[in-house]
C-alpha positions as CSV (number, residue, x, y, z in Angstrom):
1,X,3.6,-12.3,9.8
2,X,0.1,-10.6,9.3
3,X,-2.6,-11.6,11.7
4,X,-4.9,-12.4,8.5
5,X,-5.9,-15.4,7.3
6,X,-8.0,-16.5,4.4
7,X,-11.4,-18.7,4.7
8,X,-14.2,-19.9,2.3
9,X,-17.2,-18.4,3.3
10,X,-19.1,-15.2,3.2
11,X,-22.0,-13.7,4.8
12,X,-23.3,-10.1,6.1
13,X,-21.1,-8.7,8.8
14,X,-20.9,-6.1,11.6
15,X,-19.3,-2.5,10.1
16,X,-17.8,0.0,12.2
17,X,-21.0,1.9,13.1
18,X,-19.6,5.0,11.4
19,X,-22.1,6.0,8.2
20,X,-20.1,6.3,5.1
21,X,-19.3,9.3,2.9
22,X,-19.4,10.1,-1.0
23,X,-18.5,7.2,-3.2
24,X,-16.2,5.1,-4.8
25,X,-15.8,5.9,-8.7
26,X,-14.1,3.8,-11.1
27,X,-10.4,4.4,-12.3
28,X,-12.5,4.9,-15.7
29,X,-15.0,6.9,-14.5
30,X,-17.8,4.8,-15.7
31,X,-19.2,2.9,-12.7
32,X,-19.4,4.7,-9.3
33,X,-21.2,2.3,-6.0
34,X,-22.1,3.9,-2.7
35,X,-24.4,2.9,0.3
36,X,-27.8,5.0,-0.2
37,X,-30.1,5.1,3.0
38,X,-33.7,4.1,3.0
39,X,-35.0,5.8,5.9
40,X,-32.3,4.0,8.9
41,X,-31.7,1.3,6.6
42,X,-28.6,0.8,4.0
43,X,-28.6,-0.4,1.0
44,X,-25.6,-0.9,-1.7
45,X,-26.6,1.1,-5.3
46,X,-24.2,1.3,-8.4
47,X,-24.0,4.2,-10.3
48,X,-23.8,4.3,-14.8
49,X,-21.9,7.6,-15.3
50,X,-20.3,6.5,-19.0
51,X,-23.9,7.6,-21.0
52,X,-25.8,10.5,-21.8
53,X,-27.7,10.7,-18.5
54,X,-26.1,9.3,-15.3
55,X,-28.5,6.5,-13.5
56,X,-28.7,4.3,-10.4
57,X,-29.9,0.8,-10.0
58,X,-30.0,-0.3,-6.5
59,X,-28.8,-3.3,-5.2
60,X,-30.2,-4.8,-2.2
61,X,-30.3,-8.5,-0.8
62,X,-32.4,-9.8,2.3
63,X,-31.5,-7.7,4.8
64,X,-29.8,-3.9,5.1
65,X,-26.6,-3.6,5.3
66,X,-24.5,-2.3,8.0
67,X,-23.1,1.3,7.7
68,X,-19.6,0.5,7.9
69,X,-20.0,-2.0,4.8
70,X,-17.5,-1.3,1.8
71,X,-18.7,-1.0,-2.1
72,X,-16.8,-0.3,-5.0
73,X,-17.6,-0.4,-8.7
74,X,-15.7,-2.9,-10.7
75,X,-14.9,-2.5,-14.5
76,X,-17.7,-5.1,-15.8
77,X,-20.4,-2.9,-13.6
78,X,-20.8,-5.5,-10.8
79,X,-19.9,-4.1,-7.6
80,X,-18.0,-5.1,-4.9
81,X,-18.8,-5.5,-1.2
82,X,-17.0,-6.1,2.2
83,X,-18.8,-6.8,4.9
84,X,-17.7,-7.8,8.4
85,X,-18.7,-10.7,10.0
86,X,-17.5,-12.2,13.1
87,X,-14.0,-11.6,12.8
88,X,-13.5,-12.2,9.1
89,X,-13.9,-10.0,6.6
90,X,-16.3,-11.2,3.5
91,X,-16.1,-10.2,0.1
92,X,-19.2,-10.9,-2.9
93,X,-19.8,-9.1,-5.8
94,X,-22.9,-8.2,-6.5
95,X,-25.2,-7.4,-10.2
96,X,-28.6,-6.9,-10.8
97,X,-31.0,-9.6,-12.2
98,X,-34.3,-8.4,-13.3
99,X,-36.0,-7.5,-10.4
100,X,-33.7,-9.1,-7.5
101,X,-30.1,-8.8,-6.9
102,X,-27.6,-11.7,-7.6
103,X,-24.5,-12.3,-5.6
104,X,-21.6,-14.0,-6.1
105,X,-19.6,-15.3,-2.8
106,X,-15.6,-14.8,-3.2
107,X,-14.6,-16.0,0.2
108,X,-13.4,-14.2,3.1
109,X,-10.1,-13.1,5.0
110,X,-10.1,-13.8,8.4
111,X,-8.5,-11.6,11.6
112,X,-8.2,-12.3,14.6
113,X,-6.4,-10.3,16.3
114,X,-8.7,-7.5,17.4
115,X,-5.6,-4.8,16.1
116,X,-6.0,-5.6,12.7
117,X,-7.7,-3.4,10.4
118,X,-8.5,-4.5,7.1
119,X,-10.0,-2.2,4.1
120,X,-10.8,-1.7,0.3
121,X,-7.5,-0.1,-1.9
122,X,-8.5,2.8,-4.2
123,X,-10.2,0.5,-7.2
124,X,-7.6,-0.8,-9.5
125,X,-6.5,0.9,-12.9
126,X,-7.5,-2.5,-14.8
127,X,-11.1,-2.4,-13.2
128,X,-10.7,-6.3,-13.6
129,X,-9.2,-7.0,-10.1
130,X,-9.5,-5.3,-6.3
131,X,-7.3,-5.3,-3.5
132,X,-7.9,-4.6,0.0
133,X,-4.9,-3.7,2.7
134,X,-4.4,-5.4,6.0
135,X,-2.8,-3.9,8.8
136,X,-1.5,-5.4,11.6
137,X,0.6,-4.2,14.8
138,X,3.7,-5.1,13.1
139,X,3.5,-5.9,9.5
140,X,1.1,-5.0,6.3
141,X,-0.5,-7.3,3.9
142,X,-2.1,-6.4,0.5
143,X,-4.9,-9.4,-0.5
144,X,-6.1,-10.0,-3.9
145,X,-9.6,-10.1,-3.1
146,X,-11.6,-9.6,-6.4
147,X,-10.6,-11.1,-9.8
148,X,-8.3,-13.7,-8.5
149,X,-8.3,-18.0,-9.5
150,X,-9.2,-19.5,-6.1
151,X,-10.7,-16.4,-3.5
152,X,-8.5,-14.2,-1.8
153,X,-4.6,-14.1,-1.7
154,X,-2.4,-12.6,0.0
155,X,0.2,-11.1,-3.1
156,X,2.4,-9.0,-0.9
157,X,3.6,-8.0,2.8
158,X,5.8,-5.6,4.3
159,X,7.1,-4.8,7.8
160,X,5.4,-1.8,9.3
161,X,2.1,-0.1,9.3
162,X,0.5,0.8,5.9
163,X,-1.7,3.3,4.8
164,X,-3.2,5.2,1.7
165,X,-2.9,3.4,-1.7
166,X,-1.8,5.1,-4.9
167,X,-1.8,3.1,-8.2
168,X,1.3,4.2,-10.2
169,X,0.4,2.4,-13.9
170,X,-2.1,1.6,-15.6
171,X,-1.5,-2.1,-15.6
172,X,-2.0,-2.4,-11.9
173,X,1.3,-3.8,-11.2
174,X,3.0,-0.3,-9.2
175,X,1.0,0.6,-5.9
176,X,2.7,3.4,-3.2
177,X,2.1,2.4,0.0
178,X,2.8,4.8,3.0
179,X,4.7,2.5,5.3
180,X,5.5,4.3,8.7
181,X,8.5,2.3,10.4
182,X,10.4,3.5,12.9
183,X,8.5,6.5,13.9
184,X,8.4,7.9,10.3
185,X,6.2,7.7,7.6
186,X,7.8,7.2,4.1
187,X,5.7,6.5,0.7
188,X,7.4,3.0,-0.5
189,X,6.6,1.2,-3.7
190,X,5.5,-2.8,-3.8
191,X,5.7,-4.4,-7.2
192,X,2.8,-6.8,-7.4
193,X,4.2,-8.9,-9.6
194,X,7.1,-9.4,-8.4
195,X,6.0,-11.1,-5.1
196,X,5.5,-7.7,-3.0
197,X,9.1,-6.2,-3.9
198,X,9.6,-3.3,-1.5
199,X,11.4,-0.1,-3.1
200,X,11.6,3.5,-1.5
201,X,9.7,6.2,-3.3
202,X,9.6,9.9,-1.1
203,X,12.3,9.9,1.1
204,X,12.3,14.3,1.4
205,X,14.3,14.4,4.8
206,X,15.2,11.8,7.0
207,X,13.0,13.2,9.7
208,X,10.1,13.9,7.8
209,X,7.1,11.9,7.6
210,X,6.3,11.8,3.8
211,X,2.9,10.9,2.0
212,X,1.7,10.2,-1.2
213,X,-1.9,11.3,-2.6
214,X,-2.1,11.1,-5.5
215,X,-0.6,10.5,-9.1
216,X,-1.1,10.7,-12.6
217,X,-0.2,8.0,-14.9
218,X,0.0,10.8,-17.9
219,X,1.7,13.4,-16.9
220,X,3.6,11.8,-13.6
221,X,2.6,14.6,-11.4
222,X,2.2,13.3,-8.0
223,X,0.8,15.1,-4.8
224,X,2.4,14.6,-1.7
225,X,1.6,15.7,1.9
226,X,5.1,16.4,4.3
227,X,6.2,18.0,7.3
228,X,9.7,18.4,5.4
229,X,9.6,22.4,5.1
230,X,7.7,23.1,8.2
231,X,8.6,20.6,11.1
232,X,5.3,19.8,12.9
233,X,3.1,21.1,10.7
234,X,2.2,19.2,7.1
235,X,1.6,20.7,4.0
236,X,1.0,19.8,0.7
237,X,3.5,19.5,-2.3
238,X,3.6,18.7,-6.2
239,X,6.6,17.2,-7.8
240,X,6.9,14.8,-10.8
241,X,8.0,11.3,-11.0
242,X,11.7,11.1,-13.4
243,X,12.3,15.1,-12.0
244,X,15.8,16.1,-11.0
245,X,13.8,19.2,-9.6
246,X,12.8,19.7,-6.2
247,X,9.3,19.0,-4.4
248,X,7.8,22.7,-4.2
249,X,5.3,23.7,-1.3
250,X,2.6,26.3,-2.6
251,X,2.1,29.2,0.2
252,X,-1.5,29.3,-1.7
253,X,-2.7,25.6,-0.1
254,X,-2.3,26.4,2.6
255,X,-5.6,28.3,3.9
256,X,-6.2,29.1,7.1
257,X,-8.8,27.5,8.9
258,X,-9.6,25.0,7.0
259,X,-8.5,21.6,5.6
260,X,-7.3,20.7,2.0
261,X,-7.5,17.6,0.8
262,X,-6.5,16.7,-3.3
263,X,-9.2,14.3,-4.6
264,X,-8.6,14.6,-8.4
265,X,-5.9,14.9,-11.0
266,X,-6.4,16.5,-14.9
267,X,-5.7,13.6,-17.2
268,X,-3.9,13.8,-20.7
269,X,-1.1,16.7,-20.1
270,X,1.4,14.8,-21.1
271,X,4.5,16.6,-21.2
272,X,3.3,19.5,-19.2
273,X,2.6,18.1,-15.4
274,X,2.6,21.7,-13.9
275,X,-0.6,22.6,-16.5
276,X,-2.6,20.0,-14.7
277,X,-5.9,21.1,-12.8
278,X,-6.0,19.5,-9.1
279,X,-9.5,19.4,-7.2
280,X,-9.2,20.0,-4.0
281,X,-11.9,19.1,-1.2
282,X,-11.6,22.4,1.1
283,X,-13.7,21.6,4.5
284,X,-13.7,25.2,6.8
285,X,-16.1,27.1,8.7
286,X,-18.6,27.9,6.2
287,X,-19.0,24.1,5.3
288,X,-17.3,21.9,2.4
289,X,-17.0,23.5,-1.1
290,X,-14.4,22.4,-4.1
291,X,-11.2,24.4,-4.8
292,X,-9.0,24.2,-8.1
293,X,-5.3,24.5,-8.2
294,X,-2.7,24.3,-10.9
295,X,0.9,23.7,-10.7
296,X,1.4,26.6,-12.7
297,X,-0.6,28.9,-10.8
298,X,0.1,30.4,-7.8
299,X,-3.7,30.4,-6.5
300,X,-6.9,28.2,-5.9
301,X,-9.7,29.3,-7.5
302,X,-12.9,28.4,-5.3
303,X,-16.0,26.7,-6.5
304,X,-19.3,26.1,-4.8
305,X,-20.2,22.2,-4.5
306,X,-23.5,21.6,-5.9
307,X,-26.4,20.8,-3.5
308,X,-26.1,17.1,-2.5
309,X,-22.6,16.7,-3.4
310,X,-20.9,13.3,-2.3
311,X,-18.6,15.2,-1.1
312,X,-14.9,14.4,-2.3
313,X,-15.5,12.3,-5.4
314,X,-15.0,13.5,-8.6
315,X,-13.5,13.3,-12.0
316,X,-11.7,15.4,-14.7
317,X,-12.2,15.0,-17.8
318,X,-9.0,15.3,-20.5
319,X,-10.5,18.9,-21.7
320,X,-10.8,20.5,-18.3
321,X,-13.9,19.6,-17.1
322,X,-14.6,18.3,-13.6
323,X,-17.4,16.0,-12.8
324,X,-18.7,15.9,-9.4
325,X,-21.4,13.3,-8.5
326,X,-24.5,14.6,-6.5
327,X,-27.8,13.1,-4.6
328,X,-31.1,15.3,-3.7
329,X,-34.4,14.3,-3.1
330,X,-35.3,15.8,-6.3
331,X,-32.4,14.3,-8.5
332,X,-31.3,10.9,-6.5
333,X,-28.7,10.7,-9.2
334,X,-26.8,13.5,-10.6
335,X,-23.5,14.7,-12.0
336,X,-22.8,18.1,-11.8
337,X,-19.9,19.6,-14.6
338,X,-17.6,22.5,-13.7
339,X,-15.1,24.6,-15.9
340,X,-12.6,25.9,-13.5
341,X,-11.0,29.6,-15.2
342,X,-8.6,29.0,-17.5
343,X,-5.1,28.9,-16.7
344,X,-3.4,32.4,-16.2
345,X,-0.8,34.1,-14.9
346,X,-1.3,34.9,-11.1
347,X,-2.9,38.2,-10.5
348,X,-2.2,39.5,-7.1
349,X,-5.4,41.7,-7.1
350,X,-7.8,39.1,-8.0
351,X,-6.1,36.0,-6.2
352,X,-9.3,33.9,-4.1
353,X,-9.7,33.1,-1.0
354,X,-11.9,30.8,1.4
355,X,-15.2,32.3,1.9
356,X,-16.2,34.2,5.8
357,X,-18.2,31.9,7.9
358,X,-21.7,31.5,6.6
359,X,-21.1,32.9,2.9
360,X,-21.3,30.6,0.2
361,X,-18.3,30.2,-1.7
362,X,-18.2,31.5,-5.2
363,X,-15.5,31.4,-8.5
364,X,-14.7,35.1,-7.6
365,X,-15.0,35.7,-3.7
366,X,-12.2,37.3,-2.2
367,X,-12.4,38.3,1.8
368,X,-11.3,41.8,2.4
369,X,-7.7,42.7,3.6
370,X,-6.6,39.1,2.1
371,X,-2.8,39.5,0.5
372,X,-1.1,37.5,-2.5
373,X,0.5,34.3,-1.6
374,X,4.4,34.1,-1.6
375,X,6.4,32.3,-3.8
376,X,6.7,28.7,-4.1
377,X,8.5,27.0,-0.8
378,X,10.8,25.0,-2.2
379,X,14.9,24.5,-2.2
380,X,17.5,23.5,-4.4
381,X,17.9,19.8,-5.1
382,X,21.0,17.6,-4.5
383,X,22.3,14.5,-6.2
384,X,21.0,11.0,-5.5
385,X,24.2,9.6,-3.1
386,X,23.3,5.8,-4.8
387,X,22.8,4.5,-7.9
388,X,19.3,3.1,-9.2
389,X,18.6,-0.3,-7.5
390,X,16.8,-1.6,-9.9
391,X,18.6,-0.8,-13.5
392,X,16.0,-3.3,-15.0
393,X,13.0,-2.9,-13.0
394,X,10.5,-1.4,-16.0
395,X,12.2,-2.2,-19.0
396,X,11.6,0.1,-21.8
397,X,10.5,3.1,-20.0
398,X,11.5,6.4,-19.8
399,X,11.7,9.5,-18.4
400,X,8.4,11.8,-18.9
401,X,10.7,14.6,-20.2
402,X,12.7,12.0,-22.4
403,X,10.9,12.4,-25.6
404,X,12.5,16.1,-25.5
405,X,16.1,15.2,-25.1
406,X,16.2,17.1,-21.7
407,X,15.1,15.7,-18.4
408,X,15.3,18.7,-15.9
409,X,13.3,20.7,-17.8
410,X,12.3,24.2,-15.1
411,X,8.6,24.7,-14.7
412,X,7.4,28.1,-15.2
413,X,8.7,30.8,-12.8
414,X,6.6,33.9,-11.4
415,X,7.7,37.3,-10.0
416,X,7.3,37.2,-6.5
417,X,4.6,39.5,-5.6
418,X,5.0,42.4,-2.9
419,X,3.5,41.2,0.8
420,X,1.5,44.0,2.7
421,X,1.1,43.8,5.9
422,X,-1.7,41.4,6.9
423,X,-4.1,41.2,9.6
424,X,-3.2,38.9,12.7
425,X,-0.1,36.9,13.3
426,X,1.9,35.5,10.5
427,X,3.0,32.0,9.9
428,X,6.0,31.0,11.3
429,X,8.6,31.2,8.4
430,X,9.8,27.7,7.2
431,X,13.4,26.9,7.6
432,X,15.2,26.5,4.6
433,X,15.9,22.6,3.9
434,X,16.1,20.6,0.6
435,X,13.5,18.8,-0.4
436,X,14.3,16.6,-3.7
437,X,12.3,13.9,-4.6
438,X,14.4,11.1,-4.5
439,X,15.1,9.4,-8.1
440,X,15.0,6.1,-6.1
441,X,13.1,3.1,-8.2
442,X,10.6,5.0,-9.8
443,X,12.8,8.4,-10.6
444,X,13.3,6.7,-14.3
445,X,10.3,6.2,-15.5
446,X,7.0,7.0,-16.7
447,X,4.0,4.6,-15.5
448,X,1.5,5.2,-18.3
């Protein structure tokens, strides 16, 4: 059982003592909340990003708060906050009231076992409810802490250590967990409204450790991080929820010297997952700038982050357009809007690449001697050995590919492109192992 219990009260708390970074946007996009510093003090301030001009209205109460204190916008514009206190973990939503700040206690969720960690999920597609995650040495609890009948409740728990969050529907029913048991970590499903129902999502290879980072409820695409092709060393992945086609691992994400980490997904592509732009959060030697990848594509184009960026947060818009929220001392509230290239066929002559140490990065830098990426990593599929669990599990959906009467349709194929010889040693090659994604509970359907 978890180490987490619930109690009625709430108060300020004791954080973690580590300052916090970026943001927390809304699943809509129209509310972000983040904790703005007033000289060494912290203060909770909601962000309007729906209008013609973004704003901020700050919300404090009678004392700062500490650094390691949680916000995050819910759907009505009141925000959210966790705050630490004693053992117990306090939640209260806060709204502004004129000139003051009002707040609304919800109750708290207590642990006492010093192991326990306990923190805010991704906000919920509905923007009416919130859910935090417990962990425990042994088990893993998801609370309904926001937008519940009588405080917190615990709605599901699973054996193992949980981490990440990705919602998989719009409804707020379907959220991946990555559960690692065993020694391995494997990207499950819990249906929330089925009392916590555990089902299998990524299972790549059964000595792989498998994550999930994101999804998109449109087009299915989902972003994965896996040591599957390169044992010992994780990379990235993209493969589509109801595919019978492999999970592929670009060549192009992975750049050397740095760290890539997806933040956002293009909405509205439908039928056409691989079309979809990615952000990427790129952190190397020259600093933290934004990259842009497509499925498609067999490059990143890289962007400079405007001044003040709160660095990996941001939203695409259905058209292409990718919104990045920023703070200066001259704009304390700004949204900055970048068209990434259009999509093209991969040009080997033109393909970017991170920036040298101390050179800003810019839509067209290339550094000298660079080489085109290789193909795809990828493998060949093979068959499911079971049947789906769950024949009845989302009645009345289909596959994404359904509409067209054909359900392993190929993405777009490139020429490989000729690899000179490049400067300093060269990755080790991969060994060749399948890497399906597993049409276990979800591989039916499409959560939009």
């Amino acid at each position: 059982m978890t180490a987490c219990a619930i109690e009625p009260s709430a108060g300020h708390g004791d954080g973690d003592g580590a300052a916090p970074a970026g943001c927390t946007l809304s699943a809509d996009g129209a509310y972000g909340a983040r904790l703005a510093s007033a000289g060494d003090a912290w203060f909770p301030e909601r962000w309007t990003l729906d209008g013609p001009e973004p704003y901020a209205v700050p919300l404090p109460r009678n004392q700062p708060e500490e650094p390691g204190t949680e916000v995050q916008p819910m759907g009505d514009g009141r925000v959210l906050i966790h705050r630490r206190v004693a053992g117990r973990h306090a939640f209260s939503l806060l709204y502004p009231t004129g000139p003051g700040t009002g707040e609304l206690p919800l109750g708290a969720v207590e642990c006492p076992d010093d192991r326990a960690r306990l923190r805010l999920l991704p906000p919920a597609p509905c923007g009416e409810k919130a859910y935090a995650l417990a962990v425990g040495p042994r088990s893993t609890s998801v609370w309904l802490v926001a937008g519940g009948a009588f405080g917190p409740e615990r709605v599901a728990e699973l054996p193992g250590r949980g981490s990440g969050g990705v919602w998989l529907d719009r409804a707020g029913r379907l959220l991946a967990l990555d559960r690692e048991t065993g020694g391995r970590t494997k990207a499950v499903v819990v249906d929330l409204e089925r009392g916590g129902e555990v089902s299998p999502l990524l299972q790549i290879a059964a000595d792989s450790d498998d994550r999930l980072l994101l999804a998109d409820h449109d087009s299915g695409l989902l972003i994965v991080r896996s040591d599957a092709p390169s044992p010992g060393q994780e990379r990235l992945g993209w493969g589509v929820l109801g595919s019978t086609l492999p999970v592929r691992f670009p060549e192009c994400l992975r750049l050397r010297d740095c760290s890539v980490t997806p933040f956002a997904i293009q909405p509205g592509q439908v039928l056409t997952p691989e079309s979809c732009a990615v952000a990427l959060r790129v952190d190397g030697p020259a600093g933290s700038w934004v990259g842009v990848w497509r499925p498609a594509e067999r490059r990143v184009h890289h962007l400079p982050a405007p001044e003040g960026w709160l660095t990996g947060t941001g939203l695409w818009t259905a058209d292409g357009v990718l919104r990045l929220p920023y703070a200066t001392e001259a704009v304390p509230c700004g949204v900055a809007r970048l068209r990434p290239p259009a999509p093209a066929l991969p040009d080997p002559d033109t393909t970017p690449t991170p920036p040298a140490p101390g050179h800003a990065p810019s839509p067209t830098d290339r550094a000298p001697g660079t080489t085109p990426p290789p193909p795809d990593s990828h493998s060949h599929p093979h068959p499911h050995p079971h049947p789906h669990p769950h024949p009845d599990l989302r009645p009345g959906l289909v596959s994404p590919h359904a509409a067209g009467g054909d359900t392993t349709t190929p993405f777009p194929a490139f020429p490989a492109p000729p690899l000179p010889e490049r400067p300093g040693p060269p990755p080790a090659p991969s060994a060749a192992r399948p890497v399906p994604l597993q049409e276990a509970p979800l591989g039916r359907l499409v959560t939009n």
